[in-house]
N, C-alpha and C positions, 0 to 999 in steps of 0.2 A: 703174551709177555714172556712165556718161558724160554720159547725160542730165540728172541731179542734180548732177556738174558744170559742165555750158554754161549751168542755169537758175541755179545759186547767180554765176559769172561774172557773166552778163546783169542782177545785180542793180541793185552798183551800189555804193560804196561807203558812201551814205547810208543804204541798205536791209542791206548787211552788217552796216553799225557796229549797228543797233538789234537785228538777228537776234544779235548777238554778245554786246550786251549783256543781251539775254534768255536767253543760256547762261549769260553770270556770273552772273544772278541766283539764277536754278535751281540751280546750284553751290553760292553762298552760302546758300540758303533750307536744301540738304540738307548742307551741310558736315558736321554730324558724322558723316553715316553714308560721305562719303569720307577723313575720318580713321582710323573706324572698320575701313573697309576697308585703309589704308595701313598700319596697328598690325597687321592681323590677317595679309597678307599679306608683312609684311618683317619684323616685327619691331620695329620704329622704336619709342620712346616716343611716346608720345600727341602731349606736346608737340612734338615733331621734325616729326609728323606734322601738327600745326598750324601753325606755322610754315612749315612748305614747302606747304602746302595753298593757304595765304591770298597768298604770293608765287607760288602758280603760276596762282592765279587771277587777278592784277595785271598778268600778263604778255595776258592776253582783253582787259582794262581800256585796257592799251597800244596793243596792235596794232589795237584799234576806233579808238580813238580819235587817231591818227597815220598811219592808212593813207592818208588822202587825200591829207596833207601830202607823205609819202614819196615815196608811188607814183601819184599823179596827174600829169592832162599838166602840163608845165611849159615854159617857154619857157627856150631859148637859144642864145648866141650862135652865129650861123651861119658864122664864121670872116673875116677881111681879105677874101679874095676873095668872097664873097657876102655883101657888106655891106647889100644893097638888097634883101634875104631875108630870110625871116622861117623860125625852124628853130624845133621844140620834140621834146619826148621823152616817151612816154606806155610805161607797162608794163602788160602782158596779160598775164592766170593763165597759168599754163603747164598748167591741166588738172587732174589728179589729184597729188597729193606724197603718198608713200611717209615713214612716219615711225616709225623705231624707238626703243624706250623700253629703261632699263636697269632692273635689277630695284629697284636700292639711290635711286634716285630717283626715282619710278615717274611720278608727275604732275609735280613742277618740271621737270624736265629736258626734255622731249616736249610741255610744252603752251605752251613758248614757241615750236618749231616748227609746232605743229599752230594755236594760233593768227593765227600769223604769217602761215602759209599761208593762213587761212580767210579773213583781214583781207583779203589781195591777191587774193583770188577764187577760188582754188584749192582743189578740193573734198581732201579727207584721208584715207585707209588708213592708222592705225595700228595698228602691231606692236608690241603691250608684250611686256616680258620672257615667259615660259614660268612665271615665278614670282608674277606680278604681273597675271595676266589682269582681274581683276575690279577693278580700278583702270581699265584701258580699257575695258573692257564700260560702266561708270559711267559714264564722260567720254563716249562714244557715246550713250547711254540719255538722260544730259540735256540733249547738244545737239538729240538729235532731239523731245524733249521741248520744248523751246525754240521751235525753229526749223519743225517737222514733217517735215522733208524728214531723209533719212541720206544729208548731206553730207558727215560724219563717219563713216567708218564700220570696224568692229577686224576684226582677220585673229587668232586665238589661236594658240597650239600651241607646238611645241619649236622654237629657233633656225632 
């Protein structure tokens, strides 16, 4: 994972944003069979499970497409006493983020983190619920689908 970490960082945020938006699309292409999965492993109505499908794929949409704005370098003020300075502020992935899922939410909840993270450069371990595995096996299956690489990648089992 560490390695598939330093190489998704080392992209870049031009080369994320397009990797990220070839996960959305993969998502949208197979959507019903991740509703299908959210109906069959919670219970949710269809439509619930629609609804929360299409908002948690929006949140990939987002974090592609504002990552640079956010978290790229930016310039500022270097304070009264170092006025003939020039200061800026730049953020690095932190690596691998850890991201747990609840059951009753399974995708909205977890893939505004998990994409958030992916956006800033930071490769993903998520842990869905113990109820809800085959919701993150999916979310895994079609970034690496997408992307090639399992930057994305699930831990299953009980709490």
């Amino acid at each position: 994972m560490l390695s598939e970490a330093a190489w998704w960082a080392g992209l870049g945020f031009t080369v994320r944003k397009r990797h990220l938006t070839a996960w959305k699309a993969a998502m949208v292409q197979r959507l019903p069979e991740l509703i299908e999965t959210v109906h069959r492993e919670t219970g949710k109505p269809v439509g619930d499970a629609t609804l929360k499908a299409g908002l948690a794929i929006e949140h990939i949409g987002w974090a592609a497409g504002h990552a640079r704005r956010v978290l790229g370098r930016r310039k500022v003020s270097p304070g009264l006493l170092m006025a003939h300075q020039s200061a800026s502020v730049a953020y690095k992935p932190l690596g691998v983020i850890g991201v747990i899922g609840p059951w009753n939410y399974p995708v909205f909840t977890p893939l505004g983190s998990i994409a958030y993270a992916l956006a800033a450069g930071n490769a993903v371990v998520f842990k869905p619920s113990e109820y809800t595995p085959g919701v993150g096996v999916w979310l895994a299956e079609r970034f690496e689908e997408a992307v090639g690489r399992p930057v994305l990648q699930v831990v299953t089992g009980l709490g």
